[in-house]
C-alpha positions in Angstrom: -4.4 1.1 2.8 -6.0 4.4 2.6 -9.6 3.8 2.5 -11.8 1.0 0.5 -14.0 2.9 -1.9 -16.3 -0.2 -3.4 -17.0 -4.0 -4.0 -18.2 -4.8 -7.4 -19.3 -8.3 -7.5 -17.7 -10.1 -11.0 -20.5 -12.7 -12.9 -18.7 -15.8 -14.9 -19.0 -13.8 -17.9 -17.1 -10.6 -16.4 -19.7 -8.2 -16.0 -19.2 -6.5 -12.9 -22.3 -5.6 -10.4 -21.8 -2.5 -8.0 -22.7 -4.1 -4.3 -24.4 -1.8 -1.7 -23.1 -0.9 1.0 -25.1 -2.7 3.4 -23.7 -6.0 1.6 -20.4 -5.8 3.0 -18.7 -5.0 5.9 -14.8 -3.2 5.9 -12.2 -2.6 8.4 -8.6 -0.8 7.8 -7.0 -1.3 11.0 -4.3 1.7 12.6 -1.1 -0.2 10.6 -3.0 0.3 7.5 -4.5 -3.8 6.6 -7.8 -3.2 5.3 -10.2 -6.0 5.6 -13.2 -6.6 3.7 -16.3 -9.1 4.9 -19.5 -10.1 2.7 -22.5 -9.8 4.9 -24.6 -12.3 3.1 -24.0 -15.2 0.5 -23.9 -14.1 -3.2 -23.9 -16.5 -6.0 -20.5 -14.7 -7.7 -17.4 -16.3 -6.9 -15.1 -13.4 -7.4 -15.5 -9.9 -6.2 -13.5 -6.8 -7.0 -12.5 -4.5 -4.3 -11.3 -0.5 -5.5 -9.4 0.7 -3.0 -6.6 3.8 -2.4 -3.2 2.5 -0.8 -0.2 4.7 -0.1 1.2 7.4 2.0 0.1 10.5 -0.4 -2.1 11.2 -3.4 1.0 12.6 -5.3 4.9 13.1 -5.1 4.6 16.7 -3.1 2.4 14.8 -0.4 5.5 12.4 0.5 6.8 13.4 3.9 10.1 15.2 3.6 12.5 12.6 5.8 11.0 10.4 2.8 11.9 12.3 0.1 15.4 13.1 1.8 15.6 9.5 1.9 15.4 8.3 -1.7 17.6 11.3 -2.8 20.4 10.3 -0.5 19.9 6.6 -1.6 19.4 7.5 -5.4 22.8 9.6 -4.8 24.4 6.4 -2.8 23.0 4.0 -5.6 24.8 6.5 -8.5 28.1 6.8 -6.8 28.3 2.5 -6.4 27.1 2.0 -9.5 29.9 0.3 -10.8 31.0 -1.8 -7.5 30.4 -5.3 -7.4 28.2 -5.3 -4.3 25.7 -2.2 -4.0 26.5 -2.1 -0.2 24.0 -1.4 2.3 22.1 1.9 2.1 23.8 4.6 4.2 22.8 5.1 8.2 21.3 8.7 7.1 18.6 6.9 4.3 17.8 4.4 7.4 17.6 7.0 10.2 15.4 9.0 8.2 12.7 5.8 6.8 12.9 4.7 10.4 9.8 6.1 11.5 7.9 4.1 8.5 9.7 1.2 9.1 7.1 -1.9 10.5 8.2 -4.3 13.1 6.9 -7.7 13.7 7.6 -8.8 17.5 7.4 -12.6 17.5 
């Protein structure tokens, strides 16, 4: 999660009503979960939240170790195309997402 950019409250009929700002609270933690809180009780069940998610606005943004990541496993992919088992991606694709990777401890 980027960044939360509004909460639109939705009526039973689907009309949408833009909600201040002071009638919600929101939270995107360091991992990236955003969190959004009403402040006070509304009569609309459902509420639309816009929001940006993603690493980058476009394809350039992508870090590099990324990019050299999906071309070595688009190449790997290619090349097994016609093997029964894909196989597991290659130790170069996984050394380079390793950085991104998340890890639950537990």
């Amino acid at each position: 999660m980027r960044s939360i950019e509004s909460l639109s409250a939705l009526g039973a009929d689907g009309t949408t009503t833009l909600l201040p700002a002071d009638a919600y609270a929101i939270d995107i933690d360091a991992a990236g979960e955003g969190w959004v809180r009403l402040t006070a009780a509304r009569s609309e069940a459902r509420v639309k939240v816009t929001y940006v998610a993603g690493l980058a606005t476009d394809g350039n943004d992508v870090p590099e170790a990324l990019r050299q990541g999906i071309v070595r496993l688009a190449v790997h992919s290619y090349a097994r195309r016609d093997a029964a088992e894909p196989g597991a991606p290659p130790a170069a694709v996984t050394a380079l997402w390793r950085p991104w990777r998340r890890l639950r401890l537990g």
